[in-house]
C-alpha positions as a Markdown table, in Angstrom:
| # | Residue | x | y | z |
|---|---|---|---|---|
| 1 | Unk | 4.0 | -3.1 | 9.8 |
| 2 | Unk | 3.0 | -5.8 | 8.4 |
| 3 | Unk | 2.9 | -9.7 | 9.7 |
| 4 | Unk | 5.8 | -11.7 | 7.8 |
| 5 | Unk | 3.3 | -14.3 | 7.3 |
| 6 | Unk | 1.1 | -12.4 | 5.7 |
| 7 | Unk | 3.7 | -10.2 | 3.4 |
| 8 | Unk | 2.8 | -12.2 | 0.5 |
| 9 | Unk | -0.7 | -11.5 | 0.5 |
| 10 | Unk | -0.7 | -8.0 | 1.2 |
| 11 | Unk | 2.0 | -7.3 | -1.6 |
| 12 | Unk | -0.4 | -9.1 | -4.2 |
| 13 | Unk | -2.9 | -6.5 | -3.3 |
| 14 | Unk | -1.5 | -3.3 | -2.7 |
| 15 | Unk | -0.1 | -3.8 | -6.1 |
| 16 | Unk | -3.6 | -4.6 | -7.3 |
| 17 | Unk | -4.3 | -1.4 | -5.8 |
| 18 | Unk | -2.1 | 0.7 | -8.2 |
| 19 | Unk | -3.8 | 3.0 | -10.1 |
| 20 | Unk | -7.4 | 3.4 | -7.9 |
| 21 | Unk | -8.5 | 6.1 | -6.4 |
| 22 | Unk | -9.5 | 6.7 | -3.0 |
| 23 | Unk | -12.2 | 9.2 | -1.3 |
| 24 | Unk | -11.0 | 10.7 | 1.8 |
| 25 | Unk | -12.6 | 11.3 | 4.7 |
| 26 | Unk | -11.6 | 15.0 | 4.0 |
| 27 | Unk | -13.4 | 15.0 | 0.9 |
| 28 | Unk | -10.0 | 15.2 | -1.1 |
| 29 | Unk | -9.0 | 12.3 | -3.6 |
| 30 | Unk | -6.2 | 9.9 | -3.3 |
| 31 | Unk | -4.9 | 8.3 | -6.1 |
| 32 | Unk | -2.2 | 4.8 | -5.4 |
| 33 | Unk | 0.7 | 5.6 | -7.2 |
| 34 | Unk | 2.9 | 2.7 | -6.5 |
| 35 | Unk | 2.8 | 0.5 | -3.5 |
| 36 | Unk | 4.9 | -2.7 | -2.0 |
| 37 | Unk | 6.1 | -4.8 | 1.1 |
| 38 | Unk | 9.8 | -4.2 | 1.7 |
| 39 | Unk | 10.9 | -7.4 | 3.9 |
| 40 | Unk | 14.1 | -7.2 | 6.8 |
| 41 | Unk | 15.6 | -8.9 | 9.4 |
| 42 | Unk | 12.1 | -11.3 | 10.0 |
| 43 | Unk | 10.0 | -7.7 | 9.6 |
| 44 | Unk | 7.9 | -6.7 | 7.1 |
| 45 | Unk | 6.8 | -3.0 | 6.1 |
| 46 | Unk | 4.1 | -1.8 | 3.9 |
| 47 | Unk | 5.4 | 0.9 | 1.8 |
| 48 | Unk | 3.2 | 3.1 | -0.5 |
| 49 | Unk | 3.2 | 6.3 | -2.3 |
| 50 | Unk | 0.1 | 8.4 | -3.6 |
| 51 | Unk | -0.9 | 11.6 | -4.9 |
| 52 | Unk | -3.7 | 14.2 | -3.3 |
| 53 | Unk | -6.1 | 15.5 | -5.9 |
């Protein structure tokens, strides 16, 4: 979840985000495929999608 206050802000950067890879703690890679905040009802969720390399 994210705050509805902050919805906004956190859309600008996952979406910034797009594209970069990520090391996991696991040692595998993560690569941000798409990502965005999908607002309802006063509630905001962060949703994301990404690929395991």
């Amino acid at each position: 979840m994210v705050e509805p206050s902050q919805a906004d802000a956190v859309r600008e950067y996952i979406k910034s985000m797009e594209g970069s890879k990520v090391q996991l703690d696991t040692g595998e890679t993560a690569t941000l495929l798409k990502g965005d905040v999908k607002e309802k009802n006063d509630k905001a969720t962060l949703i994301y999608r990404y690929q395991l390399m």
